[in-house]
N, C-alpha and C positions, 0 to 999 in steps of 0.2 A: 559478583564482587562489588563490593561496599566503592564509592566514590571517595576519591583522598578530600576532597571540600566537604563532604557531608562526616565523614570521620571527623576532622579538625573540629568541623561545626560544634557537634554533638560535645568533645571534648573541653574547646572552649567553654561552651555553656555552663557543662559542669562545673570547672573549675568555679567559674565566677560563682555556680549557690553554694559550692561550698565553701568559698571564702566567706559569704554571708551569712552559711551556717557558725562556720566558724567566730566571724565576729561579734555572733548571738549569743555561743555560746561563753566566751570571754567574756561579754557583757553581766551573762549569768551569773558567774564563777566570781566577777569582780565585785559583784555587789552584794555578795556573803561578808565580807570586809577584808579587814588584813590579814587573818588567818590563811585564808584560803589564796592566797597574791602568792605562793609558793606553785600554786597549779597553775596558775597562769604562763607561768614559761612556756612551757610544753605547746601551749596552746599559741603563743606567739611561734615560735618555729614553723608548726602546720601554716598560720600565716602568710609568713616569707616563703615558704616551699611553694604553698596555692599560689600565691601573685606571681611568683618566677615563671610559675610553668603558667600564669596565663596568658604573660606575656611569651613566650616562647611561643607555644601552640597559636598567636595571633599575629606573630610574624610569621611562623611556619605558613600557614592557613592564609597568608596576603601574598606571601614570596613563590611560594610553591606551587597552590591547590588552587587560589580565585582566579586570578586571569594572568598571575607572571608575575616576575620581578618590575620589569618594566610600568605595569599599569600601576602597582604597588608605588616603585617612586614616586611617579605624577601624581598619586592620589595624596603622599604625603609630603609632599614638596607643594603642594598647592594648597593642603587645609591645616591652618593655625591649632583648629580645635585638638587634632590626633598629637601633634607636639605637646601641647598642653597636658591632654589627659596620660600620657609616655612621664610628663616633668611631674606630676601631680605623683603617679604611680612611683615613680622611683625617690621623690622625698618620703613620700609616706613607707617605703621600704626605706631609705637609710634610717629612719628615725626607730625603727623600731625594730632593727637590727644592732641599734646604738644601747639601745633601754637592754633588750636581752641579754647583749656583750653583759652591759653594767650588772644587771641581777645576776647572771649568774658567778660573774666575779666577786659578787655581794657586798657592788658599790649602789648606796643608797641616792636616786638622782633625787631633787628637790619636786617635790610635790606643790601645789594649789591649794591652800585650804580657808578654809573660811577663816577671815579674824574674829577674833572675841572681843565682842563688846565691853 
């Protein structure tokens, strides 16, 4: 029988290339122009789906499988950096949780564009 830490491990992993897959492939799709900004939703969802379960699967995998709840605390009660990358993680999920709501309600949010000279 398979190890519940080497499961998670394995799990985690994945997630995280596929979220890279995923944000290659958006990058792809994005750069057809604004035709194609209609397939991009879809692809924002898998997104939010990946980063939810990767953070689930690395609390499951801290809390449960590495060495306890316990060791778990200490380790994130003592280092700034895992808060940070948790704050980091969860703006970048509200923001684009917030653009998806809008698109598909087919509110246009303000774009960046180049001025014309």
């Amino acid at each position: 029988m398979l190890d519940l830490d080497l499961v998670l491990a394995i799990l985690h992993h994945f997630f995280v290339f596929a979220l890279f897959g995923v944000l290659f492939l958006e990058f792809v799709v994005a750069r057809r122009g604004m035709d194609a900004a209609a397939r991009v939703v879809p692809i924002d969802a898998w997104y939010g789906v990946l980063a939810a379960l990767i953070v689930i699967v690395g609390f499951s995998r801290a809390i449960f499988a590495a060495k306890g709840a316990r060791h778990a605390y200490r380790f994130w009660r003592e280092d700034v950096l895992v808060f940070l990358a948790l704050a980091s993680n969860c703006l970048v999920g509200m923001e684009g949780s917030r653009r998806l709501h809008h698109r598909s309600a087919g509110i246009h949010l303000p774009t960046r564009t180049a001025r014309k000279k």
